[in-house]
C-alpha positions as CSV (number, residue, x, y, z in Angstrom):
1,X,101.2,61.1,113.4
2,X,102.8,62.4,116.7
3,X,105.9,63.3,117.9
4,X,106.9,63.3,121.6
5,X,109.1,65.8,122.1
6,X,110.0,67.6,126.0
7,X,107.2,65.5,127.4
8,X,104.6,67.3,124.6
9,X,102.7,65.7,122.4
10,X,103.0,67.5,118.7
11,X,100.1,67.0,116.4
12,X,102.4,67.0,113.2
13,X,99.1,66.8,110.6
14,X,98.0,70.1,111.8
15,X,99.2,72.7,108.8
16,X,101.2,75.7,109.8
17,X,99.4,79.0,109.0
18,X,101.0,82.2,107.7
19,X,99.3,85.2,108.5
20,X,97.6,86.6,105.2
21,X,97.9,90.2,106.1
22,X,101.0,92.2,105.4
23,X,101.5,94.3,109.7
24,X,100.0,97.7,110.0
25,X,102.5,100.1,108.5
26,X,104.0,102.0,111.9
27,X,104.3,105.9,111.4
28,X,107.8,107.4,113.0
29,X,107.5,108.1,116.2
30,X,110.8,109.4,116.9
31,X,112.3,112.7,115.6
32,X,114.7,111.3,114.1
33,X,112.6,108.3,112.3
34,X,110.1,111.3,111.6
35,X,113.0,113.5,109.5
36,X,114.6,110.1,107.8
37,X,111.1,109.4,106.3
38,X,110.6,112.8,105.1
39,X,113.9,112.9,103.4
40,X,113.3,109.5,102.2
41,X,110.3,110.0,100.8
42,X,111.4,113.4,99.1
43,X,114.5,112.1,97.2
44,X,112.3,109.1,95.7
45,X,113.9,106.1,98.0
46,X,111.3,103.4,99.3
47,X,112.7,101.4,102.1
48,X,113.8,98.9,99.8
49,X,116.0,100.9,97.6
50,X,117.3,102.9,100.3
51,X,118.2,99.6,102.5
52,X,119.9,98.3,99.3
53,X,121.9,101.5,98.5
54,X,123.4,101.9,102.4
55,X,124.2,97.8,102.2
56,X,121.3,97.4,104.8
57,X,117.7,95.8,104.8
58,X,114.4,97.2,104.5
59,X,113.4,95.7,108.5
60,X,116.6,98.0,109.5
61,X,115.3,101.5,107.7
62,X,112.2,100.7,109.1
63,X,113.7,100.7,112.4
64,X,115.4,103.3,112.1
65,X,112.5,105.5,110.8
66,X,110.0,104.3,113.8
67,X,111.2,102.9,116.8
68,X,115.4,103.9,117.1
69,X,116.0,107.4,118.5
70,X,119.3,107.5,116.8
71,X,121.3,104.9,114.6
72,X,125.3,104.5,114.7
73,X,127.3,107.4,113.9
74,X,128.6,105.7,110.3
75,X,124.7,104.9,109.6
76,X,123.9,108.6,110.2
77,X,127.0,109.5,107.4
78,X,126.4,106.9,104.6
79,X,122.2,108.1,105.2
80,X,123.7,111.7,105.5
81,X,125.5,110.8,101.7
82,X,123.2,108.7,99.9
83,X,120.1,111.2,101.1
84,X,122.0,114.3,99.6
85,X,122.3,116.1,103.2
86,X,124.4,117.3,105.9
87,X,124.3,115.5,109.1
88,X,123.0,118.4,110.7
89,X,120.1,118.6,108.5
90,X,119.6,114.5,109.2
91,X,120.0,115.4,112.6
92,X,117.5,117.9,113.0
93,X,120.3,120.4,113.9
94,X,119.5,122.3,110.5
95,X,116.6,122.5,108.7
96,X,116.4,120.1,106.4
97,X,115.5,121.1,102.7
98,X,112.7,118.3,101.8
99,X,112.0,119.6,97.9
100,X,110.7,116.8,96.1
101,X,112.6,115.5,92.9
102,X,110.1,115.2,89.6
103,X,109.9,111.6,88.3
104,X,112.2,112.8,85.7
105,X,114.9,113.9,87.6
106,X,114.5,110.8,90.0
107,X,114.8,108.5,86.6
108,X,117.9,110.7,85.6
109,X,119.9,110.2,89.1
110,X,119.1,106.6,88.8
111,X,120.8,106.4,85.9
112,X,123.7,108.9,86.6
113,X,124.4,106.4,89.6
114,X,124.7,103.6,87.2
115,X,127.6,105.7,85.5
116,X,129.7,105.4,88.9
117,X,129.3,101.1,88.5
118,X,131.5,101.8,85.2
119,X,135.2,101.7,84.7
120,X,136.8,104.8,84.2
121,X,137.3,104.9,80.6
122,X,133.5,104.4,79.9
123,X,132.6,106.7,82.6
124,X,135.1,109.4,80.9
125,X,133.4,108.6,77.4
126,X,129.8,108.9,78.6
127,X,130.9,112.2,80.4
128,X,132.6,113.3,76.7
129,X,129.3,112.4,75.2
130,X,126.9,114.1,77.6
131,X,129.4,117.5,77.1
132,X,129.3,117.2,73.5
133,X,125.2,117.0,73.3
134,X,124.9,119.7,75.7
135,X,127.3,121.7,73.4
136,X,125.4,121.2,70.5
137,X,122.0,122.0,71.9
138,X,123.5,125.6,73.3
139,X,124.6,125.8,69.6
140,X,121.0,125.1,68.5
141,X,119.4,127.4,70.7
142,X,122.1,130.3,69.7
């Protein structure tokens, strides 16, 4: 079957093909994509997560980390925020302090985060609850 479209003649029986390979992961090549990465990396974000968590997608973190030199001023605070740094240290105006989280503290700010989804009266009770074991355990331990 063909289809004559703009004076071209379309072979419509031809499939389309989809590339099988995922693209060659880009390394940052800005200093800015190059210390957004890093911190990324260190607090336990993939692209995804992170893109998710700033109300973004992945294709925009991934621009950010390798081809912009610098992404709006209200990008750089919500990163600055959800990353756990000062703009200065995003910035490359400060050193940045890139210690990486163990698995287990990465699982427990997960969760904690999931407290700040609840209404105030269960976030108040789960904060009572979390006092209360701690107190006991000190009591253990004395």
């Amino acid at each position: 079957m063909y289809i004559k479209s703009m004076d071209v003649f379309v072979d419509m029986e031809s499939p389309l093909t989809i590339q099988p390979d995922m693209p060659k992961r880009k390394t940052p090549t800005t200093s800015f994509g190059q210390r957004l990465y890093a911190l990324r990396k260190a607090r336990g974000f993939t692209q995804v997560r992170l893109a998710k968590t700033l109300g973004t997608t992945q294709r925009m973190i991934s621009y950010y980390e390798t081809e912009a030199e610098l992404p709006p001023s209200l990008v750089i605070v919500a990163l600055a925020r959800i990353l756990r740094v000062s703009a200065d240290e995003l910035l490359g105006l400060k050193p940045a302090k890139l210690q990486r989280q163990s698995l287990e503290e990465q699982r427990l700010w997960k969760r904690f985060r999931l407290v700040e989804s609840l209404g105030e009266r269960d976030r108040r009770a789960v904060i009572r609850m979390i006092h209360s074991l701690s107190a006991v355990r000190s009591e253990a331990r004395a």
